[in-house]
C-alpha positions in Angstrom: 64.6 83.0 118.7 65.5 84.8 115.3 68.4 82.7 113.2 71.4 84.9 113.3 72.0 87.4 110.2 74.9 85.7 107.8 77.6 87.0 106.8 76.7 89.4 103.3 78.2 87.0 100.8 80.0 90.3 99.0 81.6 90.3 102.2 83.6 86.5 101.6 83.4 86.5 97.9 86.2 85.1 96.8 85.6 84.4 93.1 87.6 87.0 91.5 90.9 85.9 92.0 92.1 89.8 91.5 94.3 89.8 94.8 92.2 92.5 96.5 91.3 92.2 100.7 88.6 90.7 101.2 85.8 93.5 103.3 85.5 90.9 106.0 89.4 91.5 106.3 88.4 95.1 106.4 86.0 95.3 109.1 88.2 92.1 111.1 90.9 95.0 111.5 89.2 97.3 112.3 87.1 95.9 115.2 91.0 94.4 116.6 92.5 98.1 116.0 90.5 99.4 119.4 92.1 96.4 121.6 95.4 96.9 120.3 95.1 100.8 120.9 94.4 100.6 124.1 96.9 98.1 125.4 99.3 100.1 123.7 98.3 103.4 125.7 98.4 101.7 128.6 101.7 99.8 128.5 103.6 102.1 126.7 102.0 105.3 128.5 102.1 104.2 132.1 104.1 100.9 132.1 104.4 101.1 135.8 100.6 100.7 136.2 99.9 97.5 134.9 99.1 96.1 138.0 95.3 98.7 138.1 94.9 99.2 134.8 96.0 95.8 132.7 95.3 91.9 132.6 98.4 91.2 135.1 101.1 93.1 137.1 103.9 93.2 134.9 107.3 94.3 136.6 109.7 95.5 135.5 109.0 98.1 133.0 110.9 97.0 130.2 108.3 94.2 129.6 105.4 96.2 129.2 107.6 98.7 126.7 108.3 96.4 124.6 104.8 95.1 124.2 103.4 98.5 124.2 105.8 99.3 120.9 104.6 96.3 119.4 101.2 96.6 120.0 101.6 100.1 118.6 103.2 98.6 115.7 99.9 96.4 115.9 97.6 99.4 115.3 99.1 100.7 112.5 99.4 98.0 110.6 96.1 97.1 110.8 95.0 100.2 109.9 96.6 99.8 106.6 95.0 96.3 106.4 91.4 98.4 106.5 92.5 100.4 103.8 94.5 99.0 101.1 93.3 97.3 98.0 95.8 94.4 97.5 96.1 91.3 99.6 99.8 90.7 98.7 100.8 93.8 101.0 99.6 92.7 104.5 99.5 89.1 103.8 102.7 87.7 105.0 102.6 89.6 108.4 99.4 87.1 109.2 101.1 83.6 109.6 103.7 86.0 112.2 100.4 87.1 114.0 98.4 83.8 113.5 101.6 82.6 115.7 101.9 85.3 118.3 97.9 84.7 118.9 98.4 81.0 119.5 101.2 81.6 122.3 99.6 84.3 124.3 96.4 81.9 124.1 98.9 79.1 125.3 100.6 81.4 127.7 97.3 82.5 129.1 96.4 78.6 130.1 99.6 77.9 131.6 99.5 80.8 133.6 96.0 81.4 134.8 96.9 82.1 138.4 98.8 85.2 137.7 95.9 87.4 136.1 93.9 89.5 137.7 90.8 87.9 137.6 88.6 90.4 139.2 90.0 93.4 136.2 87.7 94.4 133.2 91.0 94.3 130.8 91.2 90.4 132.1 88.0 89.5 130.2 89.3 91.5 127.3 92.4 89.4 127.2 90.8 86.2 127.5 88.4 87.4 124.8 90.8 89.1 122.2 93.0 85.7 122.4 90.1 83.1 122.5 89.1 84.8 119.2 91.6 85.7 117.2 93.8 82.5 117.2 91.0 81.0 115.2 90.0 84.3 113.3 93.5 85.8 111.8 94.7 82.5 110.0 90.8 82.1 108.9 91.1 85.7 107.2 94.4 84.7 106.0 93.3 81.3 104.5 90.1 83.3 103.4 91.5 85.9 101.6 94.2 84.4 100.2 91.9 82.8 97.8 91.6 86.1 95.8 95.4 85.9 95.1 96.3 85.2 91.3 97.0 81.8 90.5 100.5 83.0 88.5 100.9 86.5 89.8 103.1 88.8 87.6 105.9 90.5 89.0 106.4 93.8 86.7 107.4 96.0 90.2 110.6 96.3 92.3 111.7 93.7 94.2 113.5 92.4 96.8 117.5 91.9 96.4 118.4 88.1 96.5 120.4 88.7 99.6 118.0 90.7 101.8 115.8 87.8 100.6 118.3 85.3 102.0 119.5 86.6 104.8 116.2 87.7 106.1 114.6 84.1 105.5 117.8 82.5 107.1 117.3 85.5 110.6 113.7 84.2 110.5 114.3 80.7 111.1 116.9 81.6 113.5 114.5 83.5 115.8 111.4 81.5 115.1 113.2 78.3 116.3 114.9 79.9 119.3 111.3 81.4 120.1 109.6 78.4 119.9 112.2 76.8 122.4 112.2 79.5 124.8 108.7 79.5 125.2 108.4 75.7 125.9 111.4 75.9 128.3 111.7 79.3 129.4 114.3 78.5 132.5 117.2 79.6 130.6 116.1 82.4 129.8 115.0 83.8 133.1 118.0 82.8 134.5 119.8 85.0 131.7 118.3 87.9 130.3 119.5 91.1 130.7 116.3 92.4 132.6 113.6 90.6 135.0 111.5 88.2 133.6 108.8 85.9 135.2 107.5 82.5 133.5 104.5 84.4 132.0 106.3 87.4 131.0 109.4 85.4 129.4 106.7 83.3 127.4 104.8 86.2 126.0 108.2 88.2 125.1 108.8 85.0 123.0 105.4 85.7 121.8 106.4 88.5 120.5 109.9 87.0 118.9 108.5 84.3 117.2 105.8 86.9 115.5 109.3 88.8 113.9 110.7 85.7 113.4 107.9 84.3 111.4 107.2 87.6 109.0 111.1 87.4 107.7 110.8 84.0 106.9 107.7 84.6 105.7 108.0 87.6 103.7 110.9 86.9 101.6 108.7 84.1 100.1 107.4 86.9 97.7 109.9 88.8 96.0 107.7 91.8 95.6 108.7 95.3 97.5 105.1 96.2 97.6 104.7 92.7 99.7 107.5 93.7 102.6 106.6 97.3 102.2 103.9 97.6 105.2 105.8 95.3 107.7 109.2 97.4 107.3 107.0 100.8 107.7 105.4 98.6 111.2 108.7 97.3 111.9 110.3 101.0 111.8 107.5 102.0 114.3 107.8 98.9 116.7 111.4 99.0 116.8 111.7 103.0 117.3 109.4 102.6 120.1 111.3 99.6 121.7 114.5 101.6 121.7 112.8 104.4 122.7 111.2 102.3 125.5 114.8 100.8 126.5 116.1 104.5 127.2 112.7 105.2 129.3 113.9 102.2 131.4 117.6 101.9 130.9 117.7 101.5 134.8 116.2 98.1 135.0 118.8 96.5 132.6 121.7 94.5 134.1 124.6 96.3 132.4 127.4 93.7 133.7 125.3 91.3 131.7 126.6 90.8 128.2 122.8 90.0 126.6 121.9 94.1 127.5 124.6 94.9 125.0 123.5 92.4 122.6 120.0 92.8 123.0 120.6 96.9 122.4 123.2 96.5 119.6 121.4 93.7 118.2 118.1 96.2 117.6 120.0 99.3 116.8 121.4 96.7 113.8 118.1 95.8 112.9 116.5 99.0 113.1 119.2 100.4 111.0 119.4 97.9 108.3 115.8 98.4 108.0 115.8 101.7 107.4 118.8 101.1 104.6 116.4 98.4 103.0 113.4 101.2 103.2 115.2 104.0 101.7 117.2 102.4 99.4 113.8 100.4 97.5 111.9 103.6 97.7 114.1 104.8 95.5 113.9 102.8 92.8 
């Protein structure tokens, strides 16, 4: 049997420490891009098919909205990660993702009996999260060896408060992700729509992945280094709210959470977009 053909060392050369992305990195997002792309059209497109055309049924539609957005958020940023030159851009959205890999991996043990097992976009789940738990914080460890050892900051940055505030939210959801996805009884029991087990634990998936980028990202006071995850987070979020007029119906509107959750992201969503307008100004 013929030795498997090794990685091109151009590829992984990391020995000029000039910040750029790595092309491993390159080609790593774009092979993910496809998955992503896919799960997006389906559960944003037709969230009400899940049950013939994804991994698992997932009622009601609400859950499959959300992770359709984010997914689509997925897409594009990964596309920028196959096409821009410096590392400092994408990298803090990878510890977020690293993060969200590891709990749908986890989520997918614990809950083994409610996938379809028999459906094509099973194997593809098992696959995409037996990979890429070990692949994305490889890359990021990787690549992150081209970074500068002192880099100098001669560009906009981030004010001290956004910087703050955003490190402190971060902490906030990451924590209350984290706790939510080990016991997720309380928050069956509360939220403002439906959840199962497995569909409460991959939502907080999802949470602990924007949790982890805002504490993440403020770590680098560079605009250029937030600049890519507020241009995914405008998409994701858009498409969330977007997603929560599609399904307005399944929300419990007597239950206080549906007006936090809503208000909470038109907040979010609109502070954002402040934050983005106001640095591309400078």
């Amino acid at each position: 049997m013929a030795a498997p053909t090794p990685v091109p060392r151009r590829w992984i050369d990391t020995s000029v420490r000039d910040g750029h992305v790595l092309p491993l990195t390159r080609w790593v997002a774009r092979f993910i891009i496809p998955f992503l792309a896919a799960a997006a059209l389906v559960l944003y497109g037709v969230p009400g098919r899940t049950t013939e055309l994804f991994a698992w049924t997932i009622r009601p539609d609400t859950t499959p909205l959300i992770m359709g957005a984010g997914y689509g958020a997925g897409v594009y940023f990964f596309y920028r990660v196959s096409t821009v030159d410096a590392w400092h851009t994408v990298a803090p959205v990878f510890p977020g993702i690293a993060t969200f890999t590891w709990l749908m991996a986890f989520a997918t043990v614990l809950h083994w009996g409610n996938f379809n097992h028999e459906h094509y976009t099973f194997f593809l789940w098992v696959f995409l999260y037996a990979v890429t738990p070990v692949l994305v914080p490889g890359l990021w460890a990787l690549n992150r060896r081209t970074e500068p050892v002192s880099p100098r900051v001669t560009e906009p940055r981030l004010p001290r408060a956004v910087r703050v505030l955003g490190g402190a939210l971060g902490v906030v959801i990451t924590v209350s992700a984290v706790a939510l996805f080990v016991v997720p009884g309380p928050m069956i029991e509360l939220w403002p729509w439906s959840v199962s087990p497995l569909t409460a634990r991959v939502l907080t998936g999802w949470f602990a992945l924007l949790g982890i980028v805002n504490a993440v990202v403020v770590l680098d006071p560079r605009w250029s280094a937030a600049r890519i995850l507020v241009q995914s987070q405008l998409l994701g979020f858009g498409l969330v709210l977007l997603g929560v007029v599609r399904a307005w119906g399944d929300f419990d509107q007597s239950n206080v959470l549906t007006w936090s959750f809503v208000g909470g992201m038109v907040l979010y969503l609109g502070a954002v977009l402040v934050l983005y307008v106001g640095m591309e100004r400078r």
